[in-house]
Phi, psi and omega in degrees: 000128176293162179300330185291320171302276187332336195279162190272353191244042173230044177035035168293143174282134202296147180261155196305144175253135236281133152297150199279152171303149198264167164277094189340139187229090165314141193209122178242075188319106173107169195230025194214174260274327176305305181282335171304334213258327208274319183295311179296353163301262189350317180279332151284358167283185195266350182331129205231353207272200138266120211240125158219153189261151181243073202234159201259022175273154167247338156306165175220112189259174199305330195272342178291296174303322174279326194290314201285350192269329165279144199274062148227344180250163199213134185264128144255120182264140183063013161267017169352122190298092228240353194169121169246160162210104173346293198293338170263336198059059176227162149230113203264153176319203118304317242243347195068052162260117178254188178201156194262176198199137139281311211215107177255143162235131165288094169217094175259349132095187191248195172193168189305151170278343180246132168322124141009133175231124223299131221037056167282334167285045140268341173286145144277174201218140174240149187209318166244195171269336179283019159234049186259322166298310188323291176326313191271322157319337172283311198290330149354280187301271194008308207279315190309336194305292179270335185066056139176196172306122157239151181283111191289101194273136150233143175251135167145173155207171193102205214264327183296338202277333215271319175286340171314322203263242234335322160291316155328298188271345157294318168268022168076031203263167165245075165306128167256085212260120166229137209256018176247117208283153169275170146239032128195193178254123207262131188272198190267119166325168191294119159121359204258168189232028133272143195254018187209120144296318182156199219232145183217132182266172180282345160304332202111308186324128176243192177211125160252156176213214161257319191205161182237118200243140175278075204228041177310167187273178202215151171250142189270145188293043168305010183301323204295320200341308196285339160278357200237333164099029200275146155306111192246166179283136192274048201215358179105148189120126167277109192297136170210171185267176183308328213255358161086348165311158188254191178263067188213055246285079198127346172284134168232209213170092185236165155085196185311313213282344175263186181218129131234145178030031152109358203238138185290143160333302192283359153274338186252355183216143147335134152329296186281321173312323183302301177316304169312314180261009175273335194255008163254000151243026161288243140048291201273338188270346196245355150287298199321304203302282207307331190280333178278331189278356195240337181258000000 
């Protein structure tokens, strides 16, 4: 057939013309650092899509508000991610609201395995590696504070306490480590600019110390897994692969709330780092789908 057959003014009917492609759409259960850390990732990429967070504070503290302020992204403050289904690739709210996905990520982060222990905000606290900076800016001051070495109480046992103390002693700390929890926290005389004296146990017993470090064990937030049917660790955790995928297909998994290989997440990698490579295979599955849908 000639070029000519082909041309609009060889009274051929003009061809329809095709809708334009919608805009991939990301959707991110939970709000708190594994995801603040995944959306500014996300936003440095060539990523063309939406992004909207789903988080279950109903405050809106600073760091929210600047991410809700970029025009790709959208904060739901008091929304918590309550039920998925894979199979339409929606999620739905606590609140019933749902929203649809190309790419869902799970970062809902742990919580304590124990109730509080009374006057724990005066401690410091380990939990992940991203509070491994935290930890050595407190012992500074501290340490400038007191003029020598101080002496450290940690409470916990398991891999966070274990890193806690390594960080302790890395920063000139004198650790004292005990795997018996106290019920409460002895303050500081009025005035003082250490906020823990040491400890008290359920016997009457104490510890006195410079500071008091926290590094209890913690359960990953996984309620969603068991509505989307995703695979879990057996110690807690939604299991993904190096590639932060779930056994699920659109599903992913950052922060507290995964397992690799039994182990929570916030232990074994940094937030941001952890971001950085979830948002460039974020990046490439939400390039791919359209390239398959068009062949």
């Amino acid at each position: 057939m000639s070029a000519q057959a082909l041309s609009p003014t060889s009274g051929a009917s003009p061809a329809t013309p095709s809708a334009p492609p919608s805009r991939p759409r990301i959707v991110i259960a939970g709000a708190g650092p594994a995801a603040q850390a995944l959306v500014r990732q996300l936003t440095r990429t060539p990523f063309a899509g939406a992004i909207t967070v789903l988080s279950n504070r109903d405050e809106a503290p600073a760091e929210l508000l600047e991410l809700a302020a970029l025009p790709q992204v959208s904060v739901r403050f008091g929304q918590p991610a309550s039920f998925i289904d894979p199979a339409s690739r929606r999620v739905t709210t606590a609140d019933g609201l749902e929203f649809s996905y190309d790419e869902l990520v799970i970062a809902t982060g742990s919580a304590p395995a124990e109730t509080p222990v009374e006057g724990a905000g005066r401690c410091l606290s380990y939990s992940t590696i991203d509070d491994a900076g935290r930890l050595g800016d407190a012992v500074r001051d501290v340490t400038r504070v007191l003029g020598r070495r101080p002496l450290g109480i940690l409470v916990g046992t398991g891999s966070a306490a274990g890193q806690a103390e390594a960080v302790l002693r890395a920063r000139g700390v004198r650790p004292v480590r005990t795997t018996v929890r106290p019920v409460a926290v002895v303050p500081t005389l009025a005035g003082s600019a250490l906020p823990a004296a040491g400890i008290v146990f359920e016997d009457g017993s104490s510890m006195s110390g410079d500071l008091v470090v926290l590094a209890e064990e913690r359960v990953a937030r996984d309620g969603l897994a068991a509505s989307a049917g995703l695979k879990t660790a057996p110690r807690g955790g939604i299991v993904i692969g190096q590639d932060f995928r779930t056994s699920v297909p659109g599903i992913w998994a950052i922060g507290d709330a995964a397992a690799y290989d039994g182990v929570r997440l916030g232990l074994l990698v940094a937030s941001g780092s952890a971001a950085s490579v979830c948002a460039s295979q974020l990046l490439q599955a939400t390039m791919a789908e359209p390239m398959a849908e068009a062949a």
